[in-house]
N, C-alpha and C positions, 0 to 999 in steps of 0.2 A: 589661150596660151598654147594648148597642145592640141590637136586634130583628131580626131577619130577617123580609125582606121578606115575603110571601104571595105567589108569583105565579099569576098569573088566567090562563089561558089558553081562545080562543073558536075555535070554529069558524064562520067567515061565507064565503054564498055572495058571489058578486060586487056583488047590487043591496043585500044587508043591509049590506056592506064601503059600499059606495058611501050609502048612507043615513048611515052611522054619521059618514062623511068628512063630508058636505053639515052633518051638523047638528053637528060638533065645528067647522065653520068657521064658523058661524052665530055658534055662541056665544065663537067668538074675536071676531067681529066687536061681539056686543056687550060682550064687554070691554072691548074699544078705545074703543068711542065711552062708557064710562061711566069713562074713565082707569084701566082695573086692567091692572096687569100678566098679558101670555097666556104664561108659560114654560111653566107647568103643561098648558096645553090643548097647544101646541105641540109639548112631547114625547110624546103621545098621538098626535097626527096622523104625527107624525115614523114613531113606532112601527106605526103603523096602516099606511102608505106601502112602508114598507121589512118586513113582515112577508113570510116567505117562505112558500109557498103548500104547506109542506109536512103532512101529519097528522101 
């Protein structure tokens, strides 16, 4: 009935971490300014933020 999910897992240095940030806020921001809702992007960043720096 329901799927399991797939999960992805990446390894990023700091500035690739930091790239990936800068342009997952970019494109929250042009959600915004085109009315779509950002849940979807937002848990991404969320994830990205709070990811612990373990191998």
């Amino acid at each position: 009935m329901f799927k399991k999910e797939k999960k992805v897992r990446l390894s990023l240095d700091s500035q690739e971490q930091s790239i990936l940030l800068h342009s997952l806020v970019d494109m929250k921001n042009r959600m915004i300014a085109e009315g779509r809702y950002t849940d979807c992007v937002d848990d991404v960043i969320l994830k990205l933020v709070t990811a612990s720096g373990k191998k």
